[in-house]
Structure formats: structure tokens, C-alpha cells
C-alpha positions in Angstrom: 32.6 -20.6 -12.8 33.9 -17.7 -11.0 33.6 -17.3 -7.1 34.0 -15.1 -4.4 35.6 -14.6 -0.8 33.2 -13.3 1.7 32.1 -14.3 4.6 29.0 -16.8 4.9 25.2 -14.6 4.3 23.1 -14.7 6.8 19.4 -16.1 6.1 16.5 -13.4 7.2 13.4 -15.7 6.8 10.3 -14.1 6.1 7.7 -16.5 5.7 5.4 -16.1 8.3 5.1 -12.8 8.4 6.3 -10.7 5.2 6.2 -13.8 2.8 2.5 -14.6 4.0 1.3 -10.9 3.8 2.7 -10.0 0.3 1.2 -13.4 -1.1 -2.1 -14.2 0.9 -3.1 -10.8 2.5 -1.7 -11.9 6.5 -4.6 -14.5 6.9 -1.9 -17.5 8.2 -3.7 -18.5 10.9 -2.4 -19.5 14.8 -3.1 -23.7 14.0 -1.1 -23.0 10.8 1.7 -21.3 12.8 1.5 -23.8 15.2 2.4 -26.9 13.0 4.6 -24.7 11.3 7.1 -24.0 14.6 8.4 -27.7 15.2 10.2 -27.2 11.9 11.5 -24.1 12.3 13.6 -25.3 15.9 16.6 -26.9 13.7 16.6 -24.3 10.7 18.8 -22.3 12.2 17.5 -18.9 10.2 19.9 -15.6 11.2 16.5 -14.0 12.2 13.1 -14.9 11.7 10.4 -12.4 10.8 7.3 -13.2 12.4 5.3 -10.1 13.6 4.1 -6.2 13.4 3.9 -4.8 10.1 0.3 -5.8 8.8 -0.2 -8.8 11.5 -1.6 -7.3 14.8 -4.1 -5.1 13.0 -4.6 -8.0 10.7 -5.4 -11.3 13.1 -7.7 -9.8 15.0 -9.4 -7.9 11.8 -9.8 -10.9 9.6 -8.8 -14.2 12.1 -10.4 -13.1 15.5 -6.9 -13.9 17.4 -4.6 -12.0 19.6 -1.4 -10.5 18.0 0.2 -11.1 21.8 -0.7 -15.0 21.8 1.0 -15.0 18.4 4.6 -13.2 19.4 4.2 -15.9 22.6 3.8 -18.7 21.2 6.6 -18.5 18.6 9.0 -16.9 21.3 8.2 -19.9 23.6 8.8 -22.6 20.5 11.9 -20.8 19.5 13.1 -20.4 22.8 13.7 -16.5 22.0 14.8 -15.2 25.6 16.9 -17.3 25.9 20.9 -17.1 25.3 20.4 -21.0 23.4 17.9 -19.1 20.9 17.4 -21.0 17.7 16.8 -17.5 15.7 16.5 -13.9 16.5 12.9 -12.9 16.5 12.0 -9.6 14.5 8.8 -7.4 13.9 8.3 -4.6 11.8 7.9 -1.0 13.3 6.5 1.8 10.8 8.5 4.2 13.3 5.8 6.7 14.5 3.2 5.2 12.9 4.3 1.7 14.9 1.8 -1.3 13.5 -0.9 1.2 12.7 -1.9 4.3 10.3 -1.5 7.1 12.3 1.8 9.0 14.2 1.4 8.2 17.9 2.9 10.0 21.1 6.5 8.3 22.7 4.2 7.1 25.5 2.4 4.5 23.0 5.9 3.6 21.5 7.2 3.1 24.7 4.5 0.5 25.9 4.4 -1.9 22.6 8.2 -1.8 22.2 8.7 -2.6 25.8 5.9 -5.3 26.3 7.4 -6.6 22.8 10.6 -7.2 24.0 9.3 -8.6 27.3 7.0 -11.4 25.2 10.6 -12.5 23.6 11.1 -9.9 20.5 14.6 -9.5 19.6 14.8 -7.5 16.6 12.7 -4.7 15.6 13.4 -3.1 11.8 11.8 0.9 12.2 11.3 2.2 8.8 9.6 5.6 7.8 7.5 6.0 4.9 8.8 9.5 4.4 12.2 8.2 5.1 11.6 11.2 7.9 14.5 10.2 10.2 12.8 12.7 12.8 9.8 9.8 13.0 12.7 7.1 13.8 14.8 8.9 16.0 12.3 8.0 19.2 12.1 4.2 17.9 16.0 3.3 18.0 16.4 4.8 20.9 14.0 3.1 23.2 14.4 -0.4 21.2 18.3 0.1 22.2 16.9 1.1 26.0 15.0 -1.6 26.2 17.6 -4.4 25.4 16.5 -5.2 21.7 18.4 -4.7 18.4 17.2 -1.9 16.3 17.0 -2.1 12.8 17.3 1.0 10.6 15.5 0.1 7.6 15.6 2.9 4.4 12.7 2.5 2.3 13.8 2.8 -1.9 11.3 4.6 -4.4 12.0 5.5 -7.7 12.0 9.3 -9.6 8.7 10.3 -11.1 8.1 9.1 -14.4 7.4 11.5 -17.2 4.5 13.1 -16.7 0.9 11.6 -17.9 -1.7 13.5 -20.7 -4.4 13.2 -18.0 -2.3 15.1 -15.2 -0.3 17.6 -16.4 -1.0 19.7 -13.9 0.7 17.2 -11.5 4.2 17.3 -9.5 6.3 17.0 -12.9 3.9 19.4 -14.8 4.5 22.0 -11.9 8.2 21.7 -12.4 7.7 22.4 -15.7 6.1 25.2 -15.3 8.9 26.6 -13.2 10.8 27.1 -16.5 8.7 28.5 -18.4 7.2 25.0 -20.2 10.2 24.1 -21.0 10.3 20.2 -20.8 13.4 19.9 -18.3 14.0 17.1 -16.7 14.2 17.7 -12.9 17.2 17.0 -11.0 17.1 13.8 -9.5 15.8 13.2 -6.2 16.5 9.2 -4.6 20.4 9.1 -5.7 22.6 6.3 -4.0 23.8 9.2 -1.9 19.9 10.1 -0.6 19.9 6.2 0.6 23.5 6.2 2.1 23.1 9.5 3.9 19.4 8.0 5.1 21.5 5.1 6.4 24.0 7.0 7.8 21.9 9.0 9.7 20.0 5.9 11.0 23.8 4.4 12.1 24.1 7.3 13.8 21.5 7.2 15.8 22.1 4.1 17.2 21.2 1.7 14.3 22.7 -2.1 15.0 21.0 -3.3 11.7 20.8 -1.4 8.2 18.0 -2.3 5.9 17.7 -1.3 2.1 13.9 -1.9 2.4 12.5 -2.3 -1.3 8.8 -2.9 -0.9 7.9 -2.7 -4.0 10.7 -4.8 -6.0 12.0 -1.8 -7.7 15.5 -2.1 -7.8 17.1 -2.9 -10.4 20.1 -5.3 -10.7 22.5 -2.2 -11.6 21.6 -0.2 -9.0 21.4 -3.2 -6.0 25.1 -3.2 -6.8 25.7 0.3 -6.7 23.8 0.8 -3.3 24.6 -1.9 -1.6 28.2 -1.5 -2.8 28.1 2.4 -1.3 26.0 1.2 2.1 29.3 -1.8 2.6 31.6 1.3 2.1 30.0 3.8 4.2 28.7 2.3 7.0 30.1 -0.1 10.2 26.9 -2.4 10.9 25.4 -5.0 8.8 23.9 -4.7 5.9 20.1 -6.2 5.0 18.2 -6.1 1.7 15.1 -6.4 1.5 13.1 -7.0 -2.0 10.1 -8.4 -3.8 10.0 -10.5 -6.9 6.5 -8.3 -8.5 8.2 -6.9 -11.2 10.7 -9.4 -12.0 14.0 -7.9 -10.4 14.3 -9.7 -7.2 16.3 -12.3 -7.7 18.5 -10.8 -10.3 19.4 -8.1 -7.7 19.4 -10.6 -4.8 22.4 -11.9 -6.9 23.7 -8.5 -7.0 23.3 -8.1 -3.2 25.3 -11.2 -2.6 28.2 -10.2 -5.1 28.5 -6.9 -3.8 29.0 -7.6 -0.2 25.2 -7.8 1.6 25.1 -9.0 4.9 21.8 -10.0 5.4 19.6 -11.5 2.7 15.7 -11.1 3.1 14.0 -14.7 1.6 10.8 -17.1 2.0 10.6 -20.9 1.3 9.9 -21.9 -1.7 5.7 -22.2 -1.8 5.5 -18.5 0.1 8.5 -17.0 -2.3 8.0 -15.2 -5.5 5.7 -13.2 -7.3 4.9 -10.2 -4.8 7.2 -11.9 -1.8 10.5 -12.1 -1.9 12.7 -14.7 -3.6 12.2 -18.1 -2.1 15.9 -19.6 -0.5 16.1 -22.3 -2.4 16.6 -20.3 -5.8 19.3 -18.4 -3.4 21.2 -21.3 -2.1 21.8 -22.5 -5.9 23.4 -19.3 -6.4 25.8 -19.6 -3.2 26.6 -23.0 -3.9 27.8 -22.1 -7.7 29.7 -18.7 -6.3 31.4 -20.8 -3.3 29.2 -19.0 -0.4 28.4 -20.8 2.6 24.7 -20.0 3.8 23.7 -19.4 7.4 20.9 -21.9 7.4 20.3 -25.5 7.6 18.8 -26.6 4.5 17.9 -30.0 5.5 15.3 -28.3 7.7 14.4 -26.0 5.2 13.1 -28.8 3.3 10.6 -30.4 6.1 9.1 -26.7 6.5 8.9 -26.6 2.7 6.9 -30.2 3.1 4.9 -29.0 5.9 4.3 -25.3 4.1 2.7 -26.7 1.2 -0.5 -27.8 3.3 -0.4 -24.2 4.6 -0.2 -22.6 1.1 -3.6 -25.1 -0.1 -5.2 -23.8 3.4 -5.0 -20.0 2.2 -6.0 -21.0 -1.4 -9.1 -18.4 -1.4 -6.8 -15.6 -1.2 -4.2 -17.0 -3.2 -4.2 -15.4 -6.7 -1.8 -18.6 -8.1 -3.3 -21.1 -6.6 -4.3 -22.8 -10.3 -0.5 -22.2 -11.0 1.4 -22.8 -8.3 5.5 -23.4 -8.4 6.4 -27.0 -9.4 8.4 -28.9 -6.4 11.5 -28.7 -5.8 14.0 -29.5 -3.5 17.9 -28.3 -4.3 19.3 -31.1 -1.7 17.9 -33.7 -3.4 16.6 -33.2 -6.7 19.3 -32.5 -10.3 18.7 -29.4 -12.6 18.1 -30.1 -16.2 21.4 -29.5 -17.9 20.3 -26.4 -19.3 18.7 -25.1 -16.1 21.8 -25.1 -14.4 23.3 -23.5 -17.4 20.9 -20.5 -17.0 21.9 -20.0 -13.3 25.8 -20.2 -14.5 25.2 -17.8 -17.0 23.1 -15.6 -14.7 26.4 -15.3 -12.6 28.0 -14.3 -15.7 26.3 -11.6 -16.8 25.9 -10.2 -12.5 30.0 -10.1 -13.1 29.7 -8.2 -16.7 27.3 -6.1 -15.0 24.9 -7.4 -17.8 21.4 -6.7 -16.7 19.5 -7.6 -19.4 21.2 -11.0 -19.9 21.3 -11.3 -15.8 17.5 -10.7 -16.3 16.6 -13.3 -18.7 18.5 -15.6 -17.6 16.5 -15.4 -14.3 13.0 -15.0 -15.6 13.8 -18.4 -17.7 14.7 -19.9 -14.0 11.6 -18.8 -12.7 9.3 -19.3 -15.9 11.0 -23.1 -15.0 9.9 -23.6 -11.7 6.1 -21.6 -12.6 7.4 -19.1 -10.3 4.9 -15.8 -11.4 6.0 -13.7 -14.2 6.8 -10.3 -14.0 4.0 -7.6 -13.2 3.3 -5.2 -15.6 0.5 -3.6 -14.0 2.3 -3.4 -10.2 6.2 -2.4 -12.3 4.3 0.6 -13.9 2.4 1.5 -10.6 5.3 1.4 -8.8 3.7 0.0 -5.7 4.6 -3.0 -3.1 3.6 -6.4 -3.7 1.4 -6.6 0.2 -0.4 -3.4 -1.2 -1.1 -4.7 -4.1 -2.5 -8.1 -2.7 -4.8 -6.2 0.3 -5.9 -4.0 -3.0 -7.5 -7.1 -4.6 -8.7 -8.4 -1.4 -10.4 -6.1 -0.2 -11.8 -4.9 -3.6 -13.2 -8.1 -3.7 -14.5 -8.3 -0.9 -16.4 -4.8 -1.7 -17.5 -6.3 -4.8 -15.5 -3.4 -7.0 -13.0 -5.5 -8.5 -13.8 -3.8 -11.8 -12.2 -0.8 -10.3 -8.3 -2.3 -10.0 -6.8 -1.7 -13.1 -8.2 1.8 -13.0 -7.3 2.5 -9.3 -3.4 0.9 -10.1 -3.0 3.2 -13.1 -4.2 6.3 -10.8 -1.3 5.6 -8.3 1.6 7.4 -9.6 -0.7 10.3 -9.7 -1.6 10.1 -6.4 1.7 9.6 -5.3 3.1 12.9 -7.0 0.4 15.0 -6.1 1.1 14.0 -1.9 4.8 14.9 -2.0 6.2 11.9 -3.9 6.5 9.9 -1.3 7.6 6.2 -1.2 4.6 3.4 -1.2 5.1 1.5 1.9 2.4 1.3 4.8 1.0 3.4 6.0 1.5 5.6 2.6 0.6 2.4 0.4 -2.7 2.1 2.3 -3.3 6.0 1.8 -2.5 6.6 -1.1 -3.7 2.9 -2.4 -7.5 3.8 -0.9 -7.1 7.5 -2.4 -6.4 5.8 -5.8 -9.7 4.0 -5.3 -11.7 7.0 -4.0 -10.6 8.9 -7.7 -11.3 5.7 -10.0 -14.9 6.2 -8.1 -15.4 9.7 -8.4 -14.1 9.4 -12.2 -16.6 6.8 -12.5 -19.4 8.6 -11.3 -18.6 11.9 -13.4 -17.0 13.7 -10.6 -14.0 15.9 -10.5 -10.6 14.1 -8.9 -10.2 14.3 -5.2 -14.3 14.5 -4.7 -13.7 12.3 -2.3 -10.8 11.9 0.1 -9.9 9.6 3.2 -9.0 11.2 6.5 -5.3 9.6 6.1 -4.8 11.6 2.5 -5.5 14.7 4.0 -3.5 14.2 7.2 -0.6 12.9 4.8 -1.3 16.3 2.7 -1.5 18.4 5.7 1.9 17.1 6.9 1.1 15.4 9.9 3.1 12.1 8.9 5.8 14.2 8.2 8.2 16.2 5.8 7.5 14.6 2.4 10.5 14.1 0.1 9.6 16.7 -2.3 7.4 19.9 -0.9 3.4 19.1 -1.1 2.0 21.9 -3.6 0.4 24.9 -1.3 -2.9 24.9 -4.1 -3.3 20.9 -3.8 -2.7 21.4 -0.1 -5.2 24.3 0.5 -7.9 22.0 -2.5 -7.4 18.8 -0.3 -7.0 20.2 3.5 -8.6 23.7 3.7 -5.2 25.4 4.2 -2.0 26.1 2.1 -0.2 26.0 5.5 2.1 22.5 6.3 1.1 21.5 9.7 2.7 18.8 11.7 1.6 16.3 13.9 1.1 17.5 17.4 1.7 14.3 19.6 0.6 16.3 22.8 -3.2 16.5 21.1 -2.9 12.9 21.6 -5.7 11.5 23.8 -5.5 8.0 25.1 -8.9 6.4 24.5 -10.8 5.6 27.1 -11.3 2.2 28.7 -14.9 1.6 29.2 -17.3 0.0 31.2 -19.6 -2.8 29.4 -22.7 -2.7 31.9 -24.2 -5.0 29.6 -21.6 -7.4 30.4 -21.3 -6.8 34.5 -19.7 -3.7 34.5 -16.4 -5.1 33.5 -13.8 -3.0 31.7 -13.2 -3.5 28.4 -9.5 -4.3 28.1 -8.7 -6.6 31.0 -4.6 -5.9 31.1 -2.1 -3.2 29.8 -1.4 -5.2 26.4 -5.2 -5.2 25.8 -5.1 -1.6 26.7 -1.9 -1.1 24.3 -4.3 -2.7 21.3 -7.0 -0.1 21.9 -4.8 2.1 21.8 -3.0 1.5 18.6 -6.0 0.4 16.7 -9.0 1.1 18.3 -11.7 0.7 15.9 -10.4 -3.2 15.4 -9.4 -3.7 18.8 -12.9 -2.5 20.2 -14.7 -5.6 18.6 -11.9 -7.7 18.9 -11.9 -7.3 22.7 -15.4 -6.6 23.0 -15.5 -10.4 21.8 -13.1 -11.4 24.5 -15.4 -10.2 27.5 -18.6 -12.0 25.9 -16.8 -15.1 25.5 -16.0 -14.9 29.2 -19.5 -13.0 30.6 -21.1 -16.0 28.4 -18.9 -19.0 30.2 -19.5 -17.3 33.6 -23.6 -17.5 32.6 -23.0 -21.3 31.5 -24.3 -22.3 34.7 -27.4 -20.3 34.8 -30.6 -21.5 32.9 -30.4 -20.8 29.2 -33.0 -18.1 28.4 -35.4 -18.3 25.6 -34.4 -15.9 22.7 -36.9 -13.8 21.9 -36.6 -12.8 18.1 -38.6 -9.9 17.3 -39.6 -9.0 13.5 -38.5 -5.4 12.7 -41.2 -4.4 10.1 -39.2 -1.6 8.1 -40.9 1.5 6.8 -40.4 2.2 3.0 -38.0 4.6 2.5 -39.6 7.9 0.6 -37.3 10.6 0.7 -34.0 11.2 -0.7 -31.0 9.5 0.8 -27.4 9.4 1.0 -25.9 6.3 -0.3 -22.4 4.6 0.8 -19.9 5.6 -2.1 -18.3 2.2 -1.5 -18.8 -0.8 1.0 -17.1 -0.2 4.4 -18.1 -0.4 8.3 -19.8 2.4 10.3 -17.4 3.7 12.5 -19.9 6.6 14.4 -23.3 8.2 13.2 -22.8 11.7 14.2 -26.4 13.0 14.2 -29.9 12.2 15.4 -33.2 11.5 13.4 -35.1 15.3 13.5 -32.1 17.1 13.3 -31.6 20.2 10.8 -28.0 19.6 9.0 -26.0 22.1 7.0 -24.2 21.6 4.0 -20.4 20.2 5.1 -21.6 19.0 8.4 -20.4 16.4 9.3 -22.7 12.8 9.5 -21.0 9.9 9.9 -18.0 7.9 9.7 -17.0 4.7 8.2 -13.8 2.6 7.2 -13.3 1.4 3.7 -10.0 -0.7 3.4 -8.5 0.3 6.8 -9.2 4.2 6.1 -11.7 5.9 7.8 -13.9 8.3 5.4 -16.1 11.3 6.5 -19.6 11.4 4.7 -20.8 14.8 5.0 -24.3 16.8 4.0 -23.9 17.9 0.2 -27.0 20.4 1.2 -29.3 21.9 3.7 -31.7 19.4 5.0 -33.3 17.9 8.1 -32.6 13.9 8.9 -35.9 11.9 9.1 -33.7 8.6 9.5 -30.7 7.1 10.3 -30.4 3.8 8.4 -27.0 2.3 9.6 -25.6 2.2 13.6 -22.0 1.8 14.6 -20.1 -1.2 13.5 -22.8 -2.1 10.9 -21.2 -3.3 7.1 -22.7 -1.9 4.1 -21.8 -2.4 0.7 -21.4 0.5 -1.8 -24.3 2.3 -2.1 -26.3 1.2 0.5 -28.7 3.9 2.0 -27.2 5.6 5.1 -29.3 8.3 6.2 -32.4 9.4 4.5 -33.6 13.1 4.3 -37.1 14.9 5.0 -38.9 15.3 1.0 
């Protein structure tokens, strides 16, 4: 068996924040956590990934908890601040975008990166989802002022596919026509060299870390040697990669990775690894152990997390899509291969040498068909999309009670993609584009031309607010989805910090009690609003405690029949503001209300002249899809 000389790879964990997220939509709760951290102490992981990316927005969304208890707590247990640390601590920064869906000023950057840091953050990997290094210029920067490690993290996409029947008129149908119909293939776009100059340009800003972030699982074994070879050669800091297992090339390129020089590897333990998360250690330490590479991680702790992270994996079973097939146990200290299992991973090694991908491949979809790791995606390969995004997807579709409207919405992806620039699917752009996908499988279902509909996001995205797209937004798609042919960029000095108000109701405190509460609003303030707003009754209530409970009086709210036309909710979401009153004369295109469908908020606008007779909804009320909103004068 053939081994190599390098020096030993160092273990990026994932599990409680990536590895959770891509496999059971960020709903880990803080007990879980908790129970979790008393096994982590001896692991020994290089770093461990534990917050930002989905999880402030997410924890207070769906778990009612603070994102800031959660940083604490695991900064306190693994003694993070200190210079005895038993792991780096990282988050996940979309750059400009930070933790939420919008570009935000310096000032907002400034105030989560520093109070980050301050609660015991040590590493923070900035990614674009343009690759726009002008939105991560501002991030490394203050991460490196502020004392902490910045990670410049490229994100991989793929060239567009040949174009579809049903959109010809799309980015590659456009190119096309440039020559006259003839069927040229464009030139190509993400080349190793795009990545390496991306990474480059990141080192050069101040970079400490550099990250080949593939969110969706998209590279290939071939070309996971090739970049990470070219990254190794051309650049002086560490290299991480970063992959998923959805469509069946994580581990074969993981193997790549570690042939070919990576740094850093990106893995879960075992019951949070494959399928959309990355691969799971274990899989990876039988790999070094054949090749002669020492890991950076102690694997005898590894396996009491992997004990103690089964329990956790059973806790999260309603938004686990394997739960009736999960991975068999399995623990490489202890337990021997079959004969012929341990074959397959020789031979895998093999073919990674002979540069053999389709033998590397089999070889490790047999090891995983073993273990009942899942099989490779079809759906999500095709799509081209990350395994989190594809998760939240089913969620939330779920929850909205439009499941029917997944495979439809996944096929409709790549179009959506094209159309906004062909940018790379990673959040915020996998949300956007993701909820736009869903907005055209509704408007196709309801006999309605594509793009009917549109979220806010899209047409921000389309407008060029996020930033400079890799390929050039059409000027006719951008003037059909934004009003104006014209590119306009984000202006960070509109930016208005929202307003911390007064709750009479509640004793005329203020709503966000302390600069990180204030931070919260304003990053996310339509979740942080309740979430807080939850906070400051739980405390007006325990301040009351004392006082004589009052009878509650529960009126009955006789509702008149509705008569006249209405406008119903094209799909299930939460009011976000009702923008006129009952009585008032509307015009067609004005605006009158606004609510948020799978984290994007939608304007609902009058399709005619007409005069409101009654508002049905208030703020922050849930309807599903087609629920009456506002009903109109006969």
C-alpha cells in the first residue's frame, strides 16, 4: 500500500454547527450542546466550528435561544480565551452579508466581529457568495484588527450546463445568440486559475486561513487534486477544504485533498457525517491510517462524542430525512473491517494515485453503501445546490404544506441561477435564489408567466446590490425583474440603524436591553424583534409575579362573513407590515403588505384599482398559502 510524507492534517470539526445545519436544518438545541461539550474538552479538534452561518438567525427563529448564550457557553467549556485552549473556535461570516441576507454598513460588521471575538471567537471563515472580494476586503481587515484569525474562504460553482428546451432564452441561449445561433460552447468561466487568483487575492489582503468552500459537494475527485494541488503552490498560508457528501464526491475528493497536500480537512462525527454534511472522521482516519498520516485529533474522544451524539441525532429525528436508515455503528478504534471492506478502501487509494476517478468513486460509494451512509443525490447533483439549502428547502416546504412543489422548485434552480448572473449557491444566494425557484414552480402552477412573482432579495440580487455577479446580469431580465436595465450597487450610507423602541405595554422599557441585543436587531430584525420582544415579557411577567394574578378576560370575536373579493397569500409566510388602512382607495402596484416566506420577505401589491373594506391579517400573524389577506369593496 503506498504512503506519503506530509505533515500530520489538521481536524476542522464541524458538527455542531455546519454538520447539524446541512443534515437537521440548525435545530441542535442549547441542552443538546450542553451535554455535548464535556466530550469535546479532550478531542483536541484543530478548530471547532460552532457558530454564524445559519445559527444566530436560526436559534432564536425556530429554538427561542440567544445566539450570544450559545458562543458563551462553548467558549467558557472550551476554555477559548485562553492560551491552554482545547480548540480554536470559528463562525462563519457571509462577508457583507455577515449572518444575515442583506449587505450591511462597516459599522454593523464592526460591532458583531468585535463583541464575537470578545465572547471567545477565534476564527472567523468570510466567504462571498459572489466571490466579490470587494464584500471581503472590510471583513479581514477588522477580524485581523480585532485579534482573531481570518479565514478567506472561496466558494466553488460549476459552468452552466447546456442549456434547457424550457429556457432557451436563458444565460447560455443568450450566448448563443451572440454568434449568430451557432451552438458554441462558451469559454469557460470557474478555471483552477479563477479559484487561485480568488485565493490569492484573499492572501493578500490579510488572509491567515484559505478555504476552498464547496457547499454544494461539487467537486469532483480530479479537480480537488488539481485545485488544491495549484492553491499548495501558489499561496503561503494553510490550506482548508471544505465539501459535502450530497452528490457522492466528498469523500473521494477528501482523499484527493489529503494526497495532494490540504492543510486543513473540514469533517463531522460519524451520526452528523454524510449525505448533505460533510464526510464523517472516522471514514477519514481509515484513509490516514492506510496512507501513513498522522491525524490532529484524539480519536479516543471522538468516540465518547460519537456515543453521546447518537442520543442527539434521535432528539432531531423530525427533521431528519434518514432517520429510518440511519448509518450502522461503527467505531475504527475498536471494531475490524470485513476483509473486503478494507479492500475497497486500499483500492480506493489506488485508483486516488492512478488518478482513476471512476474506480476511486465506486470504490467509495461501496464504503458508504456499507456503513448505510446516504447514496448519492440525483436530484441536488443536477441542481447544483448545497446540501443546508437543500434541507431548509424541505423544511420549510413542509412546514408550508407545499412539499408537492420540491422536485419542481429543484429542477427550476439552474434556471434561476443563470438568469441572476450565474452566481454560486451558497447563503445568502441559495436562500434567494432557492425561494425564487419556489415563487416560479408557483406561478407555473397557477398558469402564470415566470418571474410573476419575485422576492425582494431576487431583485436586490438582480439589481446588483449584493454585488458584481460572475457573469454580467442581462439588461432585459434586469429592467423585466427590477424596473431598470441600469446595475446599481448597494449604497451602505442609505443604511439606517433601526430604531430601539419603547414597549409602554411593558413599563416603558426598551426593547433591546444591551449592545449585543441591539447588534441582533440590527442584523435580523424581523426575528430578533419577537425574539427579544419575548425576553422583556418574560422579565415584565417575573417583576408582576408578586402582584395578584388578574382574571383573563377572553372575549369572543364574532367574524363578519367575508363578501367581496380578496387577495389571498400565494404561499404560507408571516406578516411582516400591513401597509394600508380599511376605507382606503388603492391603485394598481401599490403597495399592501409585507410578509416572509422561507426567510425572504415578499411584497403583495394591488393587481387593480379598488378601495380596502378589510384588512384580515396584522403584523406578525402566520398564514398559510392562500389565506385571505385583505378583502376589497364589491
Amino acid at each position: 500500500m503506498a504512503k506519503i510524507t506530509r505533515p500530520a492534517l489538521k481536524i476542522r470539526d464541524l458538527t455542531l454547527r455546519d454538520g447539524q445545519q446541512s443534515l437537521f436544518a440548525t435545530r441542535m438545541d442549547q441542552a443538546t450542546i450542553d451535554k455535548l461539550l464535556p466530550f469535546y474538552e479532550d478531542a483536541r479538534f484543530y478548530i471547532m466550528e460552532v457558530w454564524g452561518g445559519a445559527v444566530p438567525d436560526s436559534v432564536m427563529r425556530y429554538l427561542d435561544e440567544s445566539p450570544w448564550n450559545r458562543l458563551r457557553t462553548v467558549s467558557k467549556a472550551m476554555d477559548s480565551k485562553s492560551e491552554n485552549r482545547k480548540s480554536l473556535l470559528s463562525a462563519l461570516s457571509r462577508g457583507r452579508n455577515l449572518f444575515g441576507y442583506v449587505p450591511y454598513p462597516n459599522s454593523v460588521l464592526e460591532g458583531f466581529y468585535k463583541e464575537a471575538i470578545e465572547n471567545g471567537l477565534n476564527v472567523m471563515r468570510i466567504f462571498d457568495a459572489l466571490n466579490d472580494i470587494d464584500n471581503v476586503r472590510e471583513s479581514i481587515k477588522l477580524i485581523n484588527d480585532l485579534g482573531g484569525i481570518a479565514d478567506g474562504a472561496v466558494c466553488y460553482t460549476v459552468d452552466p450546463k447546456p442549456e434547457e428546451p424550457e429556457n432557451k432564452g436563458g444565460f447560455l441561449g443568450k450566448l448563443k445568440s451572440m454568434f449568430g445561433g451557432k451552438a458554441q460552447a462558451p469559454e469557460k468561466i470557474f478555471t483552477d486559475e479563477y479559484f487561485v487568483e480568488k485565493a490569492k487575492a484573499m492572501e493578500a489582503l490579510g488572509a491567515k486561513i484559505i478555504t476552498l468552500k464547496d457547499m454544494a459537494g461539487l467537486v469532483n475527485p480530479s479537480r480537488a487534486a488539481s485545485i488544491i494541488s495549484a492553491l499548495k503552490a501558489q499561496v503561503k498560508v494553510p490550506v482548508d477544504f471544505h465539501t459535502h457528501c450530497t452528490p457522492g464526491y466528498g469523500l473521494a475528493s477528501s482523499l484527493m485533498a489529503i494526497i495532494n497536500g490540504v492543510d486543513i480537512l473540514d469533517t463531522n462525527i460519524w451520526w452528523f457525517g454524510g449525505g448533505s454534511a460533510a464526510p464523517a472522521i472516522e471514514l477519514i482516519y481509515i484513509f490516514c491510517q492506510r496512507l501513513g498520516v498522522e491525524i490532529e485529533a484524539n480519536m479516543e474522544a471522538v468516540g465518547r462524542i460519537r456515543t453521546e451524539l447518537l442520543n442527539a441525532r434521535k432528539a432531531l429525528a423530525d427533521f431528519d430525512l434518514n432517520r429510518d436508515n440511519m448509518p450502522v455503528a461503527f467505531d475504527p478504534l475498536n471494531d475490524t473491517l470485513p476483509a473486503e471492506i478494507a479492500a475497497l478502501f486500499d483500492s480506493a487509494i489506488e485508483f486516488a494515485f492512478a488518478n482513476d476517478e471512476e474506480g476511486l468513486l465506486d470504490a467509495c460509494h461501496k464504503i458508504e453503501a456499507y456503513f448505510h451512509f446516504p447514496k448519492p443525490n440525483e436530484l441536488v447533483k443536477n441542481a447544483e445546490v448545497p446540501g443546508g439549502m437543500y434541507s431548509n428547502m424541505v423544511a420549510q416546504l413542509k412546514q408550508l404544506k407545499s412539499e408537492d412543489l420540491l422536485e419542481d422548485a429543484m429542477r427550476l434552480i439552474p434556471m434561476v441561477r443563470r438568469d441572476a448572473g450565474l452566481i454560486p449557491l451558497v447563503t445568502p444566494t441559495s436562500q434567494i435564489v432557492g425561494s425564487q425557484a419556489v415563487l416560479v414552480a408557483l406561478d407555473r402552477k397557477n398558469g402564470k408567466p415566470d418571474y410573476t412573482t419575485t422576492n425582494n432579495q431576487f431583485i436586490s440580487l438582480v439589481k446588483g446590490e449584493y454585488g458584481k455577479t460572475p457573469v454580467p446580469v442581462d439588461p432585459a431580465f434586469r429592467e423585466k425583474i427590477t424596473g431598470s436595465a441600469e446595475e446599481k450597487a448597494y449604497d451602505v450610507s442609505s443604511y439606517k440603524r433601526p430604531q430601539n423602541p419603547t414597549l409602554e405595554e411593558m413599563g416603558g422599557i426598551a426593547l433591546a436591553s444591551n449592545n449585543e441585543e441591539m447588534l441582533l436587531l440590527e442584523l435580523l430584525p424581523s426575528v430578533a424583534n419577537g425574539f427579544l420582544r419575548k425576553r422583556r415579557q418574560e422579565e415584565y411577567d417575573a417583576q408582576r409575579a408578586t402582584v395578584a394574578a388578574e382574571a383573563a378576560v377572553v372575549e369572543e370575536v364574532v367574524c363578519e362573513p367575508i363578501t367581496g373579493p380578496t387577495f389571498n397569500a400565494p404561499m404560507g409566510g408571516r406578516i411582516v407590515s400591513v401597509n394600508v388602512k380599511e376605507g382606503q382607495p388603492v391603485k394598481k402596484g401599490d403597495l399592501l403588505l409585507v410578509y416572509e416566506a422561507m426567510k425572504m420577505e415578499n411584497d403583495v401589491e394591488a393587481e387593480k384599482d379598488d378601495v380596502v373594506k378589510r384588512i384580515l391579517v396584522k403584523e406578525g400573524d402566520v398564514v398559510g398559502t392562500d389565506a385571505p389577506l385583505i378583502e376589497f369593496q364589491d
